[in-house]
N, C-alpha and C positions, 0 to 999 in steps of 0.2 A: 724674714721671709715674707715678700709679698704675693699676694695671689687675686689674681683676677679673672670672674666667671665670664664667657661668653655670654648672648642673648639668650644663645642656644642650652647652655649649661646649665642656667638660670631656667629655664621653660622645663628642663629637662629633670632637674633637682626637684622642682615643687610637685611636676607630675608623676616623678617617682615617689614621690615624702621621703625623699633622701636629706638627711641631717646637714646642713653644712659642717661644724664640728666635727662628724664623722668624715666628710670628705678633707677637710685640712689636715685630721689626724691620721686618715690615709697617706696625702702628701709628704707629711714629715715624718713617720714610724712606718714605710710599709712594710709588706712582709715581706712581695716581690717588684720587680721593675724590670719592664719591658719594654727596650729603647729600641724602638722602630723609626729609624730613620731622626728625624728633626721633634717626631712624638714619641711621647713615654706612656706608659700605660702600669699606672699603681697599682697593685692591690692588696687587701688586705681582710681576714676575714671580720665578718660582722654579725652575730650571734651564729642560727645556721646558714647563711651567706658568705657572700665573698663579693664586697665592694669594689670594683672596679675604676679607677679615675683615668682618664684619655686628658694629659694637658700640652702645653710642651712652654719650653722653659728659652726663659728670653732675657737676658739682663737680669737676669737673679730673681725676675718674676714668672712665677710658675701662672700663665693662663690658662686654663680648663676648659676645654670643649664638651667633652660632655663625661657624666658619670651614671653608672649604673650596680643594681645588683643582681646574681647571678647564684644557682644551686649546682654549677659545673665544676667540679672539683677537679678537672684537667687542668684547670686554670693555673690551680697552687702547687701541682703536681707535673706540671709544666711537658705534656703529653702535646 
């Protein structure tokens, strides 16, 4: 599995101090996946969060656009 962050992902990961490890381990165990069109939208929770990854998948490489964390529990409950 390979995975490639945008510029944007990358700006977006550090200014949240979001883990990269926690974002791959989103990509490959999530809890949920939400396939919008050509984007998918991972998530998974992350102590009292819920990680969020926006990639989309191309040639068996998963590119990320951007990732975030979230206290919205509609998210895993899928409201």
């Amino acid at each position: 599995m390979e995975i490639i962050y945008t510029k944007h992902a990358v700006e977006r990961i550090k200014l949240r101090k979001i883990n990269k490890k926690d974002v791959e381990n989103a990509i490959a165990k999530p809890s949920k996946i939400i396939d919008k069109n050509d984007i998918k939208i991972c998530q998974k929770p992350l102590g009292n969060k819920i990680l969020r990854v926006v990639y989309r998948l191309q040639d068996n490489t998963y590119i990320v656009i951007t990732a975030y964390l979230t206290t919205k529990r509609k998210y895993m409950s899928g409201d």
